[in-house]
N, C-alpha and C positions, 0 to 999 in steps of 0.2 A: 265641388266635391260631393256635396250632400245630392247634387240633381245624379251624378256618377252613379252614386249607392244606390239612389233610389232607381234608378235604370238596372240595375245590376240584379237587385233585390226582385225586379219586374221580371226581368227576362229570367229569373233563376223559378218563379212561381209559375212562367207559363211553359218553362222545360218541366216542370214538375208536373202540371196539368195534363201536359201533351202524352207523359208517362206513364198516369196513372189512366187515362184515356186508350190507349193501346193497347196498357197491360188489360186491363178491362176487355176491350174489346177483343182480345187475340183470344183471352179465356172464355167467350161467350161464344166465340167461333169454336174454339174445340168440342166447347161442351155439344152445343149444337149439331154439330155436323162430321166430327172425329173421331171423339169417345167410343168407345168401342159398345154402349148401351145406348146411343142416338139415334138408334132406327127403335127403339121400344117406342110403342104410344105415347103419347100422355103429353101436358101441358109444357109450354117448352120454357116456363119463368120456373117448374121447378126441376126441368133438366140444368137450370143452369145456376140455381141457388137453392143451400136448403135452407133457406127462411124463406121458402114459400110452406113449408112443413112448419116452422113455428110460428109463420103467421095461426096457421088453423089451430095450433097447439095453444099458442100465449093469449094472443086477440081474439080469437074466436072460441079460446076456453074447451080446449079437448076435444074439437069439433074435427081433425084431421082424419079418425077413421072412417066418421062417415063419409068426410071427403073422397077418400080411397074408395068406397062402393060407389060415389056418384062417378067418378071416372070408369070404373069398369063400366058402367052404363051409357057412358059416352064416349067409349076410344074401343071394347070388346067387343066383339060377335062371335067369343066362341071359346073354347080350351087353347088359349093359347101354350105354344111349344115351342124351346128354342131348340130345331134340330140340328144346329149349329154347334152346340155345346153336346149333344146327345153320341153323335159317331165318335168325338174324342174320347167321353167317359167309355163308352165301349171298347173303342179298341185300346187304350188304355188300361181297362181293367184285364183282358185277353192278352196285352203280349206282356206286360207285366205278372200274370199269372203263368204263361208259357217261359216267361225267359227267366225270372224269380221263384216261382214257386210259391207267389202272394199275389194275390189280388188286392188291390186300394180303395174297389168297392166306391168308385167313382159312380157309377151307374144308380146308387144306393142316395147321393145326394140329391135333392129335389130341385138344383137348378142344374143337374148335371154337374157339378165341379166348372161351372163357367168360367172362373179365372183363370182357369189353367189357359183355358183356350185363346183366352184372351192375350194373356202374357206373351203366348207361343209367337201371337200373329203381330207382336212387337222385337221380338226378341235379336232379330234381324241386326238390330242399331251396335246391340252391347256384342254382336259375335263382328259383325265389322270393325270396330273398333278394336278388338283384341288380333283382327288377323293382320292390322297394319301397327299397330302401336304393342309390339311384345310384351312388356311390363306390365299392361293395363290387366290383364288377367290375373297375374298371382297376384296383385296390390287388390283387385278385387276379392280374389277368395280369402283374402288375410283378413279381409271385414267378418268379424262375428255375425253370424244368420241372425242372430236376438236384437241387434243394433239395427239390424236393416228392416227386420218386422215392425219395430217403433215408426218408423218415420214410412213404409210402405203403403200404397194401396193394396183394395182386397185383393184382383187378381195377381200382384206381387206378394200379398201377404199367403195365396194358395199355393203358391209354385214355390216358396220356401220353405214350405210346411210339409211339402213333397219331399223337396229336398234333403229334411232333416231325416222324414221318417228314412227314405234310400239310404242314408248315410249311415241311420243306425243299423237297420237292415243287413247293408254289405257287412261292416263289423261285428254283427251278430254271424252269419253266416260264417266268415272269416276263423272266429273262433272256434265255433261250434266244427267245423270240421275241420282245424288244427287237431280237436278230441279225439274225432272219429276214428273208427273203424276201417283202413281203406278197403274192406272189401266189405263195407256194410253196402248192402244194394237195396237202398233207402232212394229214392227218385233223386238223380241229380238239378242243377240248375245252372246258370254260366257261371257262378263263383266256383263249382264244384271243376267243372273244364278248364276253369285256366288254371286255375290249382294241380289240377293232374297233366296241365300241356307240359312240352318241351322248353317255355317258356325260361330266360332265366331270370335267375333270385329277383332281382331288382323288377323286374316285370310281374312279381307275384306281391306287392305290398300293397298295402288300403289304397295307398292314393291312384294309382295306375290301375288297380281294378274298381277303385268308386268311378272312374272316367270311362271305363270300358261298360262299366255298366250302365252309366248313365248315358252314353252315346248311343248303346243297340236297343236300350229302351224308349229314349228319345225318336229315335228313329223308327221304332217299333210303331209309333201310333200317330204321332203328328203328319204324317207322310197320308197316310192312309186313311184320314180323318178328314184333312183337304180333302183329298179326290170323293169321298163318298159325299160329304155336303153338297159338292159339284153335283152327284149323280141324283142325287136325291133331288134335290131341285130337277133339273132337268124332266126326270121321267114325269115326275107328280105333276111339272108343270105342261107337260104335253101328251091329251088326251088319248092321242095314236101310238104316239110310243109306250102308256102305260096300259090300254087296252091289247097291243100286240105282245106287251114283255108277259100279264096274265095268260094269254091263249097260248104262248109256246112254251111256257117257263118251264115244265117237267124236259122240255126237248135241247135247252141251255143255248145253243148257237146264238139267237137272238138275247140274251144275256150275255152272254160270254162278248158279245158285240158293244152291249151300252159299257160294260167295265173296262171294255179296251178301249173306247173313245172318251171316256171319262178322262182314261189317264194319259192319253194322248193330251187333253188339254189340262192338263192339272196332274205333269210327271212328279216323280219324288220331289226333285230339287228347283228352285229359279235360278243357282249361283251355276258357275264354270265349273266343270269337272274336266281337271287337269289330266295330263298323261305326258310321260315322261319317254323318252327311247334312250337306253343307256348308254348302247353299245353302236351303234350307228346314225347317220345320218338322213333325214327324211327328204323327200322329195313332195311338192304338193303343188301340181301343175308347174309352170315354169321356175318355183321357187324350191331354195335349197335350206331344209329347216336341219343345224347344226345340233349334234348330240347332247343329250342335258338338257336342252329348249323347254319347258313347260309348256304345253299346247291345250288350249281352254276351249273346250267345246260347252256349247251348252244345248241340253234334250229340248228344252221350252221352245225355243227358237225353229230349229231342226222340226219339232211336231206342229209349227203353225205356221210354215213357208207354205206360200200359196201355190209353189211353183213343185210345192212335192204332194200336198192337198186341198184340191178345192173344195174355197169355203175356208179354210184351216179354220175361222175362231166360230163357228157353226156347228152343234153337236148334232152329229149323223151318225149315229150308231151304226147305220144298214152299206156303210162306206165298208164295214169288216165282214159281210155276210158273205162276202164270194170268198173262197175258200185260195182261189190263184190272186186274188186280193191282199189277200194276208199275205202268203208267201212275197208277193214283189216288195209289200212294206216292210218286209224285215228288216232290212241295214239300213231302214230310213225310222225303225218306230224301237225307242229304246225307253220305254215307261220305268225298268226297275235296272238301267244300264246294261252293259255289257260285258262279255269275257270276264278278265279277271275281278273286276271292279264289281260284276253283279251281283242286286241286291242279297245278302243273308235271307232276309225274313221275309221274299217275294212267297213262296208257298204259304206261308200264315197269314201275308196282307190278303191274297188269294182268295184263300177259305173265308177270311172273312168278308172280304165285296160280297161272295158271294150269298153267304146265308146270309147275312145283314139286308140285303136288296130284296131277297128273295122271301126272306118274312116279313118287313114291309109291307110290301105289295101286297098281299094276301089278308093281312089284317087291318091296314093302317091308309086312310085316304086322308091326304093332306092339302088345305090348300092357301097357297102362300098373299102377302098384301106387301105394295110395297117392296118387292124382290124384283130384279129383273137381274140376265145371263151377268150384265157387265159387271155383277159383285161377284163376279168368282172368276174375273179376270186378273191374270197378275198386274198389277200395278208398283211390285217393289218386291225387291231380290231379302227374301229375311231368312234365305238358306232354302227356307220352304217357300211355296208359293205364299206372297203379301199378296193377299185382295183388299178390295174399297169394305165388302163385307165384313171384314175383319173377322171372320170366322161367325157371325151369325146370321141366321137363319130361321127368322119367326114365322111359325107356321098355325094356322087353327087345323086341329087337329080330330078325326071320325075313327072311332074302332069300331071295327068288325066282330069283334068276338062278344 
């Protein structure tokens, strides 16, 4: 009996060794190689523990900030930039200011609002989860936002903090134009439109307008924040493309070229976009698709078949400069969707590729370490395009001005 126990007691210390071993080792691999700050410089014992900060703090007696300038010494060569985080604060702050009437002054933060970014390019997991397991969403939003900042990291603790200001926001607005005037011509916003649509009752209360707004706002900057990180990389990273896009850029065609192959490889969405036929029955080559069917196409797919572009995962801006070019790919190049389904805010995403690139170039020469194309490859469906970059983009950075 006693030899049993003590066999028992063996194998129960080397199940425990083996756990505490994995667990270890699985978190030194995230930190490492996952984390959405693993591509920053710097020593990789204290990417993956901060007691390598109180060693220099306890043991070494306050000695951690010098620490911090011997590392810029030995990991910099220059103004480092995360432009990775920088097109979200932008457009972010821009359709938030077009679709609200507020800006959140993203742009005004000195790491760019990075969490957000970072959140976005996870966020993927908790919207899958709620479109197969119905319940999982209202049990979520019945969590108190204050409970979930306790126990959150910073980029979850950024993207609640969003959340609450929007939430008071909408409610402010909500009321404030209860008060109004309806013929005050005071600049409207989307609460002031669905307020005045044909919409009924029950379609005009907080909860269904905090979601409507949170979805075209959503949509408003993550979408378009993707493709420019793309863009941006790319041009900066190739001589001839950034020397050609300066010589013509008062003339646009050769612009108007890189932001349509941008979004060729990096459309709005990664997931299926469904479409329904209500009233009839489809046909699709020899098969017979039955009324009601949900049919899931997807753009990502469709813009990098080889067999409708070659090359497809190769950014060729000069693939859109013939003009009978363009025309053949139209029922094959749906960047902001199609028909009924297309994008709202494609003329504001628009406007902004455009002046965002276009003032760039002109003042700003960037050159990246450490990046290559395949980080702005989709790797995972997160609604938005999931890349391996997770949304960053370090760059050293030259102004012109």
């Amino acid at each position: 009996m006693d030899q049993m126990e003590s066999l028992t007691t063996l194998m129960s210390l080397q199940n425990l060794a083996a756990a505490i071993v994995v667990y270890f080792g699985s978190f030194t691999f995230y930190r490492l190689f996952l984390h959405p700050l693993s591509r920053f410089p710097g020593p990789e014992l204290a990417a993956i523990t901060k007691y390598y900060e109180a060693y220099y703090d306890i043991v070494q007696d306050g000695q951690y900030t010098f620490r911090i300038a011997e590392m810029h010494i030995e990991h910099g060569t220059g103004q480092i930039v995360n432009l990775g985080a920088a097109p979200s604060a932008f457009t972010r702050d821009v359709s938030t200011e077009f679709i609200l009437g507020k800006s959140y002054n993203s742009l005004d933060e000195e790491d760019f609002d990075i969490g957000m970014t970072s959140v976005f390019q996870g966020s993927g997991h908790i919207w899958r989860i709620t479109k197969h397991i119905t319940w999982f969403a209202p049990t979520m939003k019945s969590i108190p936002v204050d409970w979930v900042m306790k126990v959150a990291d910073d980029g979850t603790k950024a993207f609640f903090r969003y959340l609450k200001e929007t939430t008071h926001d909408t409610k402010e607005f909500l009321a404030a134009i209860a008060l109004s005037d309806p013929d005050d011509k005071a600049p409207h916003n989307i609460v002031h439109e669905i307020l005045d649509s044909n919409l009924p009752a029950e379609d005009k209360k907080f909860e269904r307008v905090f979601d409507d707004v949170a979805t075209v706002t959503g949509a408003g900057f993550k979408t378009t924040a993707s493709v420019l990180r793309l863009i941006i990389f790319h041009v900066f990273n190739s001589p001839e493309i950034l020397k050609r896009l300066l010589k013509t850029l008062e003339q646009l065609p050769y612009l108007t070229s890189i932001l349509m192959e941008g979004m060729r490889l990096s459309p709005a969405i990664a997931s299926r976009s469904a479409r329904i036929s209500p009233d009839g029955d489809l046909t699709c080559g020899k098969w017979r698709i039955p009324s009601g069917t949900p049919i899931g196409m997807t753009t990502l797919l469709m813009h990098t078949d080889e067999k409708l572009y070659p090359d497809p995962i190769q950014f060729k801006p000069g693939r859109w400069m013939d003009i009978d070019a363009r025309r053949k790919h139209d029922k094959i190049y749906a960047a902001f969707s199609k028909k009924t389904r297309i994008c709202l805010g494609m003329n504001l995403a628009g406007a902004e590729m455009y002046m965002l690139l276009a003032t760039l170039v002109q003042r700003f020469d960037f050159h990246f370490e450490g990046v290559t194309s395949e980080d702005f490859e989709c790797e995972s469906d997160q609604f938005i395009i999931g890349t391996s970059g997770k949304g960053v983009l370090n760059a050293f950075a030259t102004s012109y001005k």
